[in-house]
C-alpha angles and dihedrals in degrees: 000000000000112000111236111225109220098205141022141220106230087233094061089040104123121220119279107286103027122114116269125165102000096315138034127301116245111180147309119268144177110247122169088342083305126112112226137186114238103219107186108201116230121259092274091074095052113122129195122208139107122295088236140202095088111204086014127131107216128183115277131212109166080198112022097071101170086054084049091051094041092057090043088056088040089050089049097264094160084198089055094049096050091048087056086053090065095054089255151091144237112258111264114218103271092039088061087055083053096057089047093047087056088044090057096050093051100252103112110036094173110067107105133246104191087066143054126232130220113236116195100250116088128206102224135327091294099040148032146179133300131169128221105214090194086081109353091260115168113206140142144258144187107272092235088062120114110237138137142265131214101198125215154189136223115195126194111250106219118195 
């Protein structure tokens, strides 16, 4: 099994687009007064399932998706808990923007657009966050819907 680093040097950063930790790198990113690397994983780490915690309120980062996923699994998400597995995180919502913004510019060719993707902010207790790769809408659904998830990473950039 490949070890996955959990940070990077910025001289050994690659270029936008080129594999790094087990999946592409997307684009670098400020996250807590710390610079990080996005990761997305390839199509064979999607995973399909409900949000959870229905009627919950769940912590909520529109930028700190892995603190997000961690507080879904704490709070019994089933999805959450299989995405930690993998060494990753659900999207938050301004690391999706950052996906479709890579999408956009041609570097990640993979993600659907017939389908909508869960991202780890909710929206209230009965709903949270997805994502519609067809034109980088944002939008909510209830938390019991199907519906898939892209996992990522996000990597601290030393210098």
């Amino acid at each position: 099994m490949t070890e996955i680093i959990t940070s990077i040097s910025a001289a050994a950063l690659p270029a936008r687009g080129q594999p790094l930790a087990g999946g592409t790198f997307i684009e670098r990113y400020w996250l807590n007064n710390q610079e990080r690397a996005l990761v997305l994983l390839g199509p064979a780490f999607e995973r399909e399932g409900i949000w959870g915690e229905y009627g919950q309120d769940v912590l909520t980062h529109y930028v700190d998706g892995e603190a997000n996923t961690r507080a879904m699994a704490e709070a019994g998400s089933e999805l959450a808990k299989k995405i930690l597995e993998l060494g990753a995180h659900i999207a938050a919502p301004l690391e999706g923007q950052l996906l479709m913004a890579a999408k956009h510019s041609g570097l990640i060719t993979d993600l659907r657009e017939d389908r909508l993707y869960w991202l780890s902010a909710q929206r209230s207790a009965f709903s949270a966050y997805l994502m519609v790769f067809e034109d980088g809408w944002q939008n909510g659904d209830v938390k019991h819907a199907e519906l898939l998830v892209r996992p990522v990473r996000s990597l601290p950039i030393l210098q």
